[in-house]
C-alpha positions as CSV (number, residue, x, y, z in Angstrom):
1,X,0.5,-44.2,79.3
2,X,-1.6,-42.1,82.0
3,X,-0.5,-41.9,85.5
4,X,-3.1,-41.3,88.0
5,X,-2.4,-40.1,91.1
6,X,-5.8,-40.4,92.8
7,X,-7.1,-44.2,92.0
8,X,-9.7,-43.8,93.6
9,X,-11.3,-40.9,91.6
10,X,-13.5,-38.4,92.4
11,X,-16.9,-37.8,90.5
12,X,-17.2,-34.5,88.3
13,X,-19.3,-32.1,89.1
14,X,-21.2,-30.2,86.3
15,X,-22.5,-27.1,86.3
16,X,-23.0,-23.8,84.0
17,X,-21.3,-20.7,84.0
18,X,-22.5,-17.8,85.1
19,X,-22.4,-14.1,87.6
20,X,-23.3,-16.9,90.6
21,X,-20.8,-19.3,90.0
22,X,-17.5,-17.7,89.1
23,X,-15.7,-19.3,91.9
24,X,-16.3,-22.5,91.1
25,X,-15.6,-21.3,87.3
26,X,-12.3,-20.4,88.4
27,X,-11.6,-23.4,90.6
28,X,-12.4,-25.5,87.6
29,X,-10.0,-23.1,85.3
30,X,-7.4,-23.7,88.5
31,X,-7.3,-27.6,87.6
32,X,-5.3,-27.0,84.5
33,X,-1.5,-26.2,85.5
34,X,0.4,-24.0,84.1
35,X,3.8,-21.9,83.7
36,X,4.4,-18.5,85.7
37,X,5.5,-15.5,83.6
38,X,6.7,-12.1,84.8
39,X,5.8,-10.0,81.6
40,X,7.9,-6.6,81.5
41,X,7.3,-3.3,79.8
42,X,8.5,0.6,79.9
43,X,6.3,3.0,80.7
44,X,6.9,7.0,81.0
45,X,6.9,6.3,84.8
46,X,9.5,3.5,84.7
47,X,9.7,-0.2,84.5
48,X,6.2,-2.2,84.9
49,X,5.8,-6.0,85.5
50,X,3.2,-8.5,86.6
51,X,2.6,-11.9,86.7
52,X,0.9,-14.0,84.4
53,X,0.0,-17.3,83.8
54,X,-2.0,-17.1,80.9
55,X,0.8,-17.1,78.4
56,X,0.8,-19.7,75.2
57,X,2.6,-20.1,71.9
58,X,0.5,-19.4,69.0
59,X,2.7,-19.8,66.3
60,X,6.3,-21.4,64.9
61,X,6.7,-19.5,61.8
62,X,6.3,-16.9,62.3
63,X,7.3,-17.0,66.1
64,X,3.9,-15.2,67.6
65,X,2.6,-15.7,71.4
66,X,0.1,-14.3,73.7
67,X,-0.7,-13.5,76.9
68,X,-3.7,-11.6,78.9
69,X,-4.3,-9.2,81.7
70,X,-7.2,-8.7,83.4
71,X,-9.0,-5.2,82.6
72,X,-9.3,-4.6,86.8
73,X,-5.7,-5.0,86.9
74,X,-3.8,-1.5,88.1
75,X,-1.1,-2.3,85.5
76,X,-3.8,-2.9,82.9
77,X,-3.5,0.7,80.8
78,X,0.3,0.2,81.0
79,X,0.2,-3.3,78.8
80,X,-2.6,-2.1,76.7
81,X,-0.8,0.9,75.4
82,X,2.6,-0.7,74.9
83,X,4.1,-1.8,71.8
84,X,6.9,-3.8,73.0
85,X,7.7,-6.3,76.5
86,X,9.2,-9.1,77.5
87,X,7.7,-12.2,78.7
88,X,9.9,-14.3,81.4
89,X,9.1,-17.6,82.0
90,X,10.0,-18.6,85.1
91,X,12.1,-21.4,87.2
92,X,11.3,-23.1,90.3
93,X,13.2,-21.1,92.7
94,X,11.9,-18.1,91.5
95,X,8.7,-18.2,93.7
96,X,9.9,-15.1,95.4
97,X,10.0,-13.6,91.8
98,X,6.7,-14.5,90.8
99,X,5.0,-12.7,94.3
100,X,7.0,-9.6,94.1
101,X,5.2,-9.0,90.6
102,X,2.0,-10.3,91.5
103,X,1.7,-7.6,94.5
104,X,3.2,-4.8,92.6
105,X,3.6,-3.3,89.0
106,X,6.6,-1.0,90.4
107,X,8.9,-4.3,92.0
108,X,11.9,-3.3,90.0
109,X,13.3,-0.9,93.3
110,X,16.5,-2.9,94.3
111,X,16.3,-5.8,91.5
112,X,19.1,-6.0,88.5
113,X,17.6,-6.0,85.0
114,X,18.9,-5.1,81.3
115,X,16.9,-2.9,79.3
116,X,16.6,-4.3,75.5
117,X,17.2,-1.6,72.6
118,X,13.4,-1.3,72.4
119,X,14.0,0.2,76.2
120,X,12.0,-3.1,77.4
121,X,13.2,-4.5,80.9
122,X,14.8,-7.9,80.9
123,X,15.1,-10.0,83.7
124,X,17.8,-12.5,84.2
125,X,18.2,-16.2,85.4
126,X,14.3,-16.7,84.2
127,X,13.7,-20.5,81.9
128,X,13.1,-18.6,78.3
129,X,12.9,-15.3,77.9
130,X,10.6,-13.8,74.7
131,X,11.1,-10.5,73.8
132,X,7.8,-9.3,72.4
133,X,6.2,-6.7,69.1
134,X,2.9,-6.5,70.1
135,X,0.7,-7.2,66.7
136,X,-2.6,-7.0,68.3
137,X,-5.3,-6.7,70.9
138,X,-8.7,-8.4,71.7
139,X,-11.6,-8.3,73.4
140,X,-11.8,-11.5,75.6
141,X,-14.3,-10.9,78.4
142,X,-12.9,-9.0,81.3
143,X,-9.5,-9.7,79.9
144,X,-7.1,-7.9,76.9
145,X,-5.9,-11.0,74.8
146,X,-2.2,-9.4,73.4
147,X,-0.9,-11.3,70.5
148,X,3.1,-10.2,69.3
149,X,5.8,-11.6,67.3
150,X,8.7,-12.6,69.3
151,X,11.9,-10.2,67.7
152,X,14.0,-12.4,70.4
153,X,14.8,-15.5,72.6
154,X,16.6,-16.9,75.5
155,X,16.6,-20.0,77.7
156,X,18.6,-22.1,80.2
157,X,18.0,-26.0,81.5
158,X,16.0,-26.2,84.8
159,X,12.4,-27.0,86.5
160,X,9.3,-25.1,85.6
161,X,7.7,-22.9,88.6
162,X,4.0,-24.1,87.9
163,X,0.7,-23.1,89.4
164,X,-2.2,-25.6,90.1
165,X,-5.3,-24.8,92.4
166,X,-4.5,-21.5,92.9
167,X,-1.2,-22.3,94.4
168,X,2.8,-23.2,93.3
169,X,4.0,-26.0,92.5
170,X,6.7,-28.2,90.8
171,X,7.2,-30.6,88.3
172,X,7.2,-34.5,89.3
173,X,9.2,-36.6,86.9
174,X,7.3,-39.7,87.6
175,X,9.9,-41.6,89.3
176,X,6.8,-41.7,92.8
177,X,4.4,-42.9,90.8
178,X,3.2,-46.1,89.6
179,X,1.5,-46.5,86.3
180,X,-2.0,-48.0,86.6
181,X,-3.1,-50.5,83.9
């Protein structure tokens, strides 16, 4: 059963896609919520992370994900080049989390983390944790789609940190809303 939130619902707008209307592009991509990731990798320089919502599971068996990061991105030649990193899926207290790697590649100063045998940085307290082999690399617009095989897996119990319309949220179990027929 669908529970809609809005009875009295809006009309859609169409339009086409194009160099004029990329913001309402992106608005329209910002109406499908998703899960916050902070994926980690080592670089010569140190630990590198960012922030990422544009992680999915591709595949059970065998156990293969992906992710992308923008090609304007400052971290962008660090994920490109890197055979192995963590993705950390993230809770709903870990906003703070989520904006330290979203303003800066180099947030590690000051926060504990693990490093994996592959020398990858692993944070802790996150959902599920996937540590990553990257397999490949495509061409996907502005973006580097990374595909990898996931070598190893961690979660815990708790409520997603999501992001909706270009801001956080949380999950709502349902229990405030009432089912329309």
């Amino acid at each position: 059963m669908y529970h809609f939130l809005n009875p009295e619902q809006q009309p859609m707008k169409s339009f086409v896609p194009g160099p004029d209307r990329k913001r309402e592009f992106r608005d329209a991509l910002g109406r499908f919520a998703t899960g916050i990731t902070v994926v980690t990798t080592m670089t010569p320089d140190g630990p590198v992370g960012i922030t990422a919502n544009s992680f999915a599971s591709v595949s059970l068996d065998p156990p293969i994900v992906l992710w992308s990061i923008g090609r304007h991105s400052r971290r962008f030649a660090a994920f490109a080049g890197c055979e192995h990193f963590a993705v950390h899926v993230l809770g709903a207290e870990q906003i703070e989390l989520s904006q330290r790697f979203a303003r800066v590649g180099q947030a590690f100063d000051g926060l504990p983390h693990d490093l994996n045998d592959a020398g990858v940085p692993l944070l802790g307290d996150c959902l599920s944790r996937f540590e990553c082999v990257r397999i490949s690399g495509h061409e996907g617009g502005d973006h580097l789609i990374v595909v990898a095989r996931v070598t190893a897996a961690t979660l815990r119990d708790g409520e997603p940190l999501l992001f909706f319309g270009g801001g956080y949220g949380r999950f709502d179990d349902g229990s405030n809303v009432t089912p329309s027929m």
